[in-house]
N, C-alpha and C positions, 0 to 999 in steps of 0.2 A: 296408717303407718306413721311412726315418729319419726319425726324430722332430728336428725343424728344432730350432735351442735359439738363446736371442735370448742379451744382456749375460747376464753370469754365471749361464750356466746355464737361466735360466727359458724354459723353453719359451713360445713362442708362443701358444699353445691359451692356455696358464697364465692369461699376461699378460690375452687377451682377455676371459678369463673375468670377471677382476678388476675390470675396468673396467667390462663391463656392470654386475656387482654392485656396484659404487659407485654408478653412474648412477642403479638404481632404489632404490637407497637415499636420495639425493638428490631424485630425482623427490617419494619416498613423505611427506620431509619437507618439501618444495614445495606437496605438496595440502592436508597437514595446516594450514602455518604461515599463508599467506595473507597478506593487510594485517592485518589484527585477529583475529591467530591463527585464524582462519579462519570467526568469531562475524558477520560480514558478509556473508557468503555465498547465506542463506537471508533476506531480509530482509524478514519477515513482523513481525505487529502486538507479539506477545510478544518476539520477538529486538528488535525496535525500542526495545519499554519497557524491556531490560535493559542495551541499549550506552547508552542515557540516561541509567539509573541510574550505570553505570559512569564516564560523564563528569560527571555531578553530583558523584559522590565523589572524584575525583580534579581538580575543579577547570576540565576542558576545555572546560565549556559553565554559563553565570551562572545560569537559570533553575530555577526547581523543579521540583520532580518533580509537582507538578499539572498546572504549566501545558506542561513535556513531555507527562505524557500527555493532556491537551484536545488537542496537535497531534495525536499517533497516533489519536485516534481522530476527530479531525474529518479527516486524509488518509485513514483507511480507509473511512470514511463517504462521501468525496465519492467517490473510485475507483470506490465501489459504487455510487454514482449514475451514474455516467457508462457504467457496464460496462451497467445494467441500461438505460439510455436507450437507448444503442446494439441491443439487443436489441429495443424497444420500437418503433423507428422501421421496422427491418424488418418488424417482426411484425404490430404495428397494426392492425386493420381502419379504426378509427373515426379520421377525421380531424383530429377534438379530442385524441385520445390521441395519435396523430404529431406534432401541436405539438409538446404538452405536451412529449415524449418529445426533440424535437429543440431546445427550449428547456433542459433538464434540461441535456444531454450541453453547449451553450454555454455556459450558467451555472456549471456544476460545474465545466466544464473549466477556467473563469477562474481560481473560488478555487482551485481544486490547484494551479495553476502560482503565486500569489501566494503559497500555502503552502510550495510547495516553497523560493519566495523567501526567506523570511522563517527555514526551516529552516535552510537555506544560511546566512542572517548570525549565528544564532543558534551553530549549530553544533549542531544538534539532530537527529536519524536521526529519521526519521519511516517507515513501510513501502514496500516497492515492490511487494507484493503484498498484496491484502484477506483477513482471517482467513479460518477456516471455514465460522462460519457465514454468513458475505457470500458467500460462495460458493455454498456450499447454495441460498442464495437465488435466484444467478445460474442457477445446472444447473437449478432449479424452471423458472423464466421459459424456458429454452431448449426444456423437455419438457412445456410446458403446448401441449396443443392449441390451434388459433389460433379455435375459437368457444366458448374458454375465457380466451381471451390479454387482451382487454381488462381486462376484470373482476379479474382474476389482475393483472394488472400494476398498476393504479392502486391495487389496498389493496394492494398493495406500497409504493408510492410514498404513499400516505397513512399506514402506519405507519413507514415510514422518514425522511420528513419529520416527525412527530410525534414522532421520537425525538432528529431532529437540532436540531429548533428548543431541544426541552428543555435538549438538550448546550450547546444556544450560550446560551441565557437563562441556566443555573446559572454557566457559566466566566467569563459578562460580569461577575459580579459577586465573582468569585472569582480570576481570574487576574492575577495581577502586572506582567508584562513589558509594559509599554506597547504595543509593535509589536504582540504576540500582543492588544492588549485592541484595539488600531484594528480591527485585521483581523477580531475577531468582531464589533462593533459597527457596521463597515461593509458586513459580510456577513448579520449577520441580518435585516435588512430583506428582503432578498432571497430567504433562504430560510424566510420568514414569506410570502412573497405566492406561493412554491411550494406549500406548505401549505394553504393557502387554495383556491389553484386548483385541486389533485389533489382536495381535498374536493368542491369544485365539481363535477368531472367523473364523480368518484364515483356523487355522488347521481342522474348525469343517464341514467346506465349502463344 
């Protein structure tokens, strides 16, 4: 069979060849490069603190690196409230816990989205997914038996509220950015009478 031959000489095959091999050359440097060299991608609590840092150093975003990271981890913190509500409300036996649990996932849901607001004018990355150990937390609540679930779920919600109020009481007196200081100052009330309540429900257990 003759070997077909295109413009000077180069055989066809040749030609084809060629061209796949640029393509996934092209492709290979399309996966890597990304929007933000491809640092965007995965956008957890630590990749979050580090494009922060990187636009504090270079000017793209006004705030500090404190009050960056009180966002990352007040967005990780709420996510994990709203992920473990949503388990809670299925799971529940006790009525009081399905409130609780269905008030949690409304409440939290409000501040993320006012946070995610306020990220947005800021110019601030915040997570789109909750670290590990919020996670851990979450797979626990999914594999706890259900005449283990109650009990399991509220000293969750009592340590995790205990942890959040603290985050919001030190940043209220610490954080700079006016926007970021409305939004803890209007929000801790709120997640002070969470606090209160999980304890409540706790004891009643």
């Amino acid at each position: 069979m003759k070997n077909f031959k295109g413009y000077n000489g180069i055989s066809v095959i040749s030609f084809i060849c060629s061209i796949l091999f640029l393509a996934i050359i092209i492709l290979g440097l399309g996966c890597k490069g990304g929007g933000n060299g491809g640092r965007a991608e995965r956008n957890g609590v630590d990749s979050a603190m580090e494009l922060n840092k990187e636009k504090i150093a270079d000017s793209t975003t006004a705030i500090s690196k404190d009050d960056a990271d009180f966002m990352v981890k007040a967005a990780n913190g709420g996510m994990t409230e709203v992920a473990a509500a949503q388990i809670g409300k299925e799971k529940a036996a006790s009525n009081k816990v399905k409130q609780f649990a269905s008030k949690m996932e409304e409440d939290h849901g409000k501040l993320n989205s006012q946070l995610v607001q306020i990220a947005k004018n800021l110019n601030v990355t915040i997570p789109s997914a909750i670290d590990e150990e919020s996670q851990s937390m979450i797979d626990k609540l999914n594999q706890t038996p259900a005449a283990e679930f109650d009990k399991t779920f509220m000293d969750m919600m009592v340590k995790g509220h205990d942890n959040t109020v603290d985050l919001f009481q030190k940043a209220s007196k610490a954080v700079v950015n006016p926007e970021i200081h409305d939004f803890i100052t209007s929000a801790l009330p709120t997640i002070e009478s969470h606090q209160q309540m999980a304890k409540k429900i706790q004891a009643g257990l």
